[in-house]
C-alpha positions in Angstrom: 8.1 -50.2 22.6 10.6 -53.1 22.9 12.8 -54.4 19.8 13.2 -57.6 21.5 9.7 -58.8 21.0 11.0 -60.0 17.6 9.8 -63.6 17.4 11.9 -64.4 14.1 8.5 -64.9 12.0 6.8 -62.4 9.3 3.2 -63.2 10.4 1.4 -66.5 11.4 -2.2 -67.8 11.6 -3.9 -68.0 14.8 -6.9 -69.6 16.6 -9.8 -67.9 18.1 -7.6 -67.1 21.2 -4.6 -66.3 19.7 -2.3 -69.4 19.7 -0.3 -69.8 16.7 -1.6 -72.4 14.4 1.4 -71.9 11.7 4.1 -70.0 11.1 4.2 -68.9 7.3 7.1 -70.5 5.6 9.4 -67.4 4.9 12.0 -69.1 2.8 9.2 -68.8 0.0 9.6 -65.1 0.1 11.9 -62.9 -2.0 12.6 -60.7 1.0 13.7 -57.7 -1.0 9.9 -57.8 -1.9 8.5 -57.9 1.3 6.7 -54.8 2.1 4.6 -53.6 4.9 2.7 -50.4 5.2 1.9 -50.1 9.1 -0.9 -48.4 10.9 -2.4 -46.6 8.0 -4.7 -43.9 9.1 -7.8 -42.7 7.7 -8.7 -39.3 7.5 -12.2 -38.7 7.7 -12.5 -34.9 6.9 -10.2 -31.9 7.3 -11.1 -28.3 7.2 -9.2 -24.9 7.6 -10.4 -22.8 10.2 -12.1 -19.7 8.1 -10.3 -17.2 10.1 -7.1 -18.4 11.1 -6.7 -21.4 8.4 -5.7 -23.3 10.5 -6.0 -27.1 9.1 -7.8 -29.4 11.8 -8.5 -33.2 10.7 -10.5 -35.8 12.2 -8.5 -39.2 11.2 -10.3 -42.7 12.6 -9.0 -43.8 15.5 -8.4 -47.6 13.6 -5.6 -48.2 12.0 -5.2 -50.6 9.5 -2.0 -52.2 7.9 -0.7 -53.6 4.3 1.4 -56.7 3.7 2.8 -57.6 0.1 5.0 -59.8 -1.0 6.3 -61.4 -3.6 7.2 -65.4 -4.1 11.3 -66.4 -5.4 11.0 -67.6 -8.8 11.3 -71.4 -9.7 9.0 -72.2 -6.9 7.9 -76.3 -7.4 3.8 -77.0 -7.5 4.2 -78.6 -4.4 5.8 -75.1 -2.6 3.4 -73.3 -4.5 0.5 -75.5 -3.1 2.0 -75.0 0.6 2.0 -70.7 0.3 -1.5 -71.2 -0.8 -2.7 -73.9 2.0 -1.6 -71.4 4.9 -4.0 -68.6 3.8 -7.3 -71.3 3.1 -6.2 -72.9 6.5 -6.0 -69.5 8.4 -9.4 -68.1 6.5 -12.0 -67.5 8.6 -14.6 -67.0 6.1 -13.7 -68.8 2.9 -16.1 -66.8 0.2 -14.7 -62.9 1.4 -10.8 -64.8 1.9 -10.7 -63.5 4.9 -8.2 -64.9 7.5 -6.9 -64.1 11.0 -3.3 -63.2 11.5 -0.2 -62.6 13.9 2.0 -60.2 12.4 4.9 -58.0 12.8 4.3 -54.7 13.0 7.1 -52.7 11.8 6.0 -49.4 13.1 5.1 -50.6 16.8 8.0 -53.4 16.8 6.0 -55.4 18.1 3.3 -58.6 16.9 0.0 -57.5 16.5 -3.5 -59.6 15.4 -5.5 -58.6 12.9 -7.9 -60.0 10.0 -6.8 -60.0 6.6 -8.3 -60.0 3.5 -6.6 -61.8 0.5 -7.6 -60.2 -2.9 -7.1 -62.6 -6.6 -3.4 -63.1 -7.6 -2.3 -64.2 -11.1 -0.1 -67.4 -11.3 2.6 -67.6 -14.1 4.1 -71.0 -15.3 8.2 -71.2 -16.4 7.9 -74.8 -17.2 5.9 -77.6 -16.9 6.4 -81.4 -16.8 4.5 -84.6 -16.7 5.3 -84.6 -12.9 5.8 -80.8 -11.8 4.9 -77.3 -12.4 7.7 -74.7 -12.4 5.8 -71.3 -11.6 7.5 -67.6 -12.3 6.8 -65.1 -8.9 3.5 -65.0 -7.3 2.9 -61.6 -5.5 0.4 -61.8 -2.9 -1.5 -58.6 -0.4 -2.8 -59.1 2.8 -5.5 -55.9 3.5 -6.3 -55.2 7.1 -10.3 -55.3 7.9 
């Protein structure tokens, strides 16, 4: 485990063989929002040992990872419209949202790949204009497959 693998990006979408397609833009997130719950495990079953109670659990060998952020405020339609064009350009199956990813992982520090699912988020509108939209913070989660 190296800390200078750091790359100075969040996460990126990637082709088939891994090349970076796009960096996301970071200066859309409110950092103090950005939150990442690394290499989740899954327990499977635990049990205590009848006679000495002794707790034994089988956890999946996969782990899986969380990514949420939320947008700054006062984002433009046309900033908005760029956060949302990086996920639909990185998904590789448009109907489940799912998209492929290069990410840091904070626990590993280190970049890992992973596909991502992108569940519904609500927009809110501060203003509006004959020319421009004025939209309130969008949160957005990325859920490891």
């Amino acid at each position: 485990m190296a800390v200078n693998t750091w790359e100075g990006y969040l996460f990126a979408s990637i082709d088939g063989s891994g090349n970076i397609i796009q960096k996301f833009p970071d200066k859309y997130i409110a950092l103090e929002s950005y939150e990442v719950t690394p290499n989740q495990r899954e327990e499977i079953k635990a049990y205590r040992d009848d006679y000495t109670r002794n707790l034994t659990r089988v956890t999946a060998t996969g782990m899986k990872n969380k990514i949420t952020f939320i947008t700054r405020e006062n984002l433009h339609l046309n900033e908005i419209y760029e956060v949302d064009t990086f996920f639909t350009s990185a998904e590789v199956n448009a109907t489940e949202r799912k998209i492929r990813l290069k990410y840091w992982n904070q626990e590993d520090y280190a970049y890992t790949t992973g596909y991502f699912y992108r569940p519904n988020k609500s927009y809110k509108m501060r203003k509006i204009s004959n020319t421009d939209i004025i939209y309130d913070k969008v949160g957005y989660e990325l859920i490891e497959y």
